[in-house]
NUKEMAR-959024 format. One record per residue (C-alpha): residue in one letter; x, y, z. Coordinates in steps of 0.001 Angstrom, whole numbers, padded with zeros to 6 digits, always signed. Layout:
BEGIN
aXYZ/...
This chain:
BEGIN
x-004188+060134+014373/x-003021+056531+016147/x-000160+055310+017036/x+002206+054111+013751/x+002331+050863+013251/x+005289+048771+015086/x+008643+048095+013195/x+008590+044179+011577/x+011580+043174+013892/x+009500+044070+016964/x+006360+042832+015611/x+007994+039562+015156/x+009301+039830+018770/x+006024+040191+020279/x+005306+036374+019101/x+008132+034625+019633/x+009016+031057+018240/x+007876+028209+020043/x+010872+026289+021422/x+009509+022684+019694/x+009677+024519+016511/x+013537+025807+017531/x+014588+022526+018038/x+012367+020786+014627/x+014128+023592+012545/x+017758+022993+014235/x+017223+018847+013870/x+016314+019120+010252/x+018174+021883+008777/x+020828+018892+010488/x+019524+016081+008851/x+019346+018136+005486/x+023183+018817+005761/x+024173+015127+006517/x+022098+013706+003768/x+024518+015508+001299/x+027409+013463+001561/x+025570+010726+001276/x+023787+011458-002221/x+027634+010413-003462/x+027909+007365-001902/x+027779+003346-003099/x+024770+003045-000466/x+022228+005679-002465/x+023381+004217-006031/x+022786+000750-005168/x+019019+001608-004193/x+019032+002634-007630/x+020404+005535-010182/x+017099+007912-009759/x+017874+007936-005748/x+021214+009951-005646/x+018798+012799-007677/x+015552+011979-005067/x+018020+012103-001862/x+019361+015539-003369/x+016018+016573-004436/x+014939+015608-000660/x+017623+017672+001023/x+016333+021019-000769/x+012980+020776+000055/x+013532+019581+003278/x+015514+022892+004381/x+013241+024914+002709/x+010315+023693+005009/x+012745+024289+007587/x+013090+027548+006501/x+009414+028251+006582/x+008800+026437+010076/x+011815+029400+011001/x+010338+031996+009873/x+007014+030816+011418/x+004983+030129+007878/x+001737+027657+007525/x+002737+027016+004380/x+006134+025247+005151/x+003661+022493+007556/x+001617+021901+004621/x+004498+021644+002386/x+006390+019629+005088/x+003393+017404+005022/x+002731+016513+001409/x+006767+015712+000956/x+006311+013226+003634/x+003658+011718+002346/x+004945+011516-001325/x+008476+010182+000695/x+006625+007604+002477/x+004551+006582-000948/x+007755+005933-002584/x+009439+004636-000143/x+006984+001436+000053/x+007355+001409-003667/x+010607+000499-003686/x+009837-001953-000479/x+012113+000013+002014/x+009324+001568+003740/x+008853+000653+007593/x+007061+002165+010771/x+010273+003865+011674/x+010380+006078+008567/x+006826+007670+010091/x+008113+007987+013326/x+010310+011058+013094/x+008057+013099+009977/x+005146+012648+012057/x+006478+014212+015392/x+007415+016975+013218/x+004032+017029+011481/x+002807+016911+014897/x+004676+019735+016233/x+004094+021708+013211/x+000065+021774+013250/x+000175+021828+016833/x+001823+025547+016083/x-000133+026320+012826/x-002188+029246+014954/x+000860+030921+015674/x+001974+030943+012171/x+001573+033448+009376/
């Protein structure tokens, strides 16, 4: 007979988050709760009527890939990634795209594959 397994909480314990990913998952669970005011304002409906729904849209997945970069998940980096890419895609659609709009998704990208051994 061996030793029974250790309690989930403690498990967890034993690895604990990375502080980069502490502050990523602070910053954009942040961002996600600021960009819901502005889904009602003049500025999103004069980019057009589809981006109050997209900004919306944007928020939710955003904080769910938060979320998953909490609770330490591979999938929320590979998520994370593919919604940046598909924001960046229509964001030079619609000729708003610059270098700035990379700046910030890729750090987090960064950060987030950086940490993708210590995920689940």
């Amino acid at each position: 007979m061996g030793t029974p397994p250790a309690p989930l909480a403690q498990t967890e314990s034993a690895r604990p988050r990375p502080t980069s990913i502490t502050i990523v998952c602070i910053l954009g669970l942040l961002g996600a709760l600021i960009s819901i005011p502005l889904i009602f304002t003049d500025v999103a409906r004069s980019i057009g009527a589809w981006y109050p729904p997209y900004l919306a849209f944007s928020a939710v997945v955003g904080a769910v890939c938060m979320i998953g970069f909490w609770i330490m998940r591979k999938w929320s980096v590979f998520a994370y990634t593919a919604f940046c890419a598909l924001n960046q895609i229509v964001l030079l659609a619609e000729g708003h795209w610059n270098v700035l709009a990379l700046v910030i998704p890729g750090i987090v990208i960064g950060i987030g594959f950086a940490n993708l051994s210590k995920m689940k």
